[in-house]
N, C-alpha and C positions, 0 to 999 in steps of 0.2 A: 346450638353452637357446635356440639361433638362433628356432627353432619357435613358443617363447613369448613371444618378444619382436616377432613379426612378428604373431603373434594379437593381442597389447598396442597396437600399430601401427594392426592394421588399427579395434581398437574404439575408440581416442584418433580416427582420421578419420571414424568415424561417428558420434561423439558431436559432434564439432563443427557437425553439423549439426540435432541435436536442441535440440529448445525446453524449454531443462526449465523455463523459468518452467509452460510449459502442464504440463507432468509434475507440478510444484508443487501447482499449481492446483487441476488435478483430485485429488489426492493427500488435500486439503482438506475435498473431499466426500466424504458417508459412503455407505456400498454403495450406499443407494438410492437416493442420487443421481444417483450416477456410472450405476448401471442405467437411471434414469429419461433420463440425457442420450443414453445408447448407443440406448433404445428411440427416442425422439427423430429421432436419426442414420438408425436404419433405417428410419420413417417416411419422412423424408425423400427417401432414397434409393429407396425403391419410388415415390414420389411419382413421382419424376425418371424412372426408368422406364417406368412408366404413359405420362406425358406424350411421352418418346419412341418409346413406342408407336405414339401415336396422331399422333405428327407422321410417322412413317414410313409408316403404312398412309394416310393424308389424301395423302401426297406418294404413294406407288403407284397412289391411285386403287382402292382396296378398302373 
């Protein structure tokens, strides 16, 4: 019982930090939505990449 109640513990201190308006939110959208934001997101994220690409090899001098 000690065991399950420290598991209880530990996910009550993690939940305090989650947004669940945004869980909500997205919750709201239907598959393809939520697919179309995630595609979105990695968009993005390769963008960001890319760009730091190109600011590290500009700063090496290559």
């Amino acid at each position: 019982m000690k065991g399950t109640a420290a598991k209880i513990d530990i996910v009550r201190n993690h939940m305090r930090d989650v947004d669940r308006t945004l869980l909500r939110e997205n919750l709201k959208l239907t598959f393809e939505q939520r697919a179309q934001k995630h595609l979105r997101t990695l968009q993005m994220v390769e963008e960001l990449r890319r760009a730091g690409k190109k600011l590290r090899r500009n700063r090496d001098g290559c």
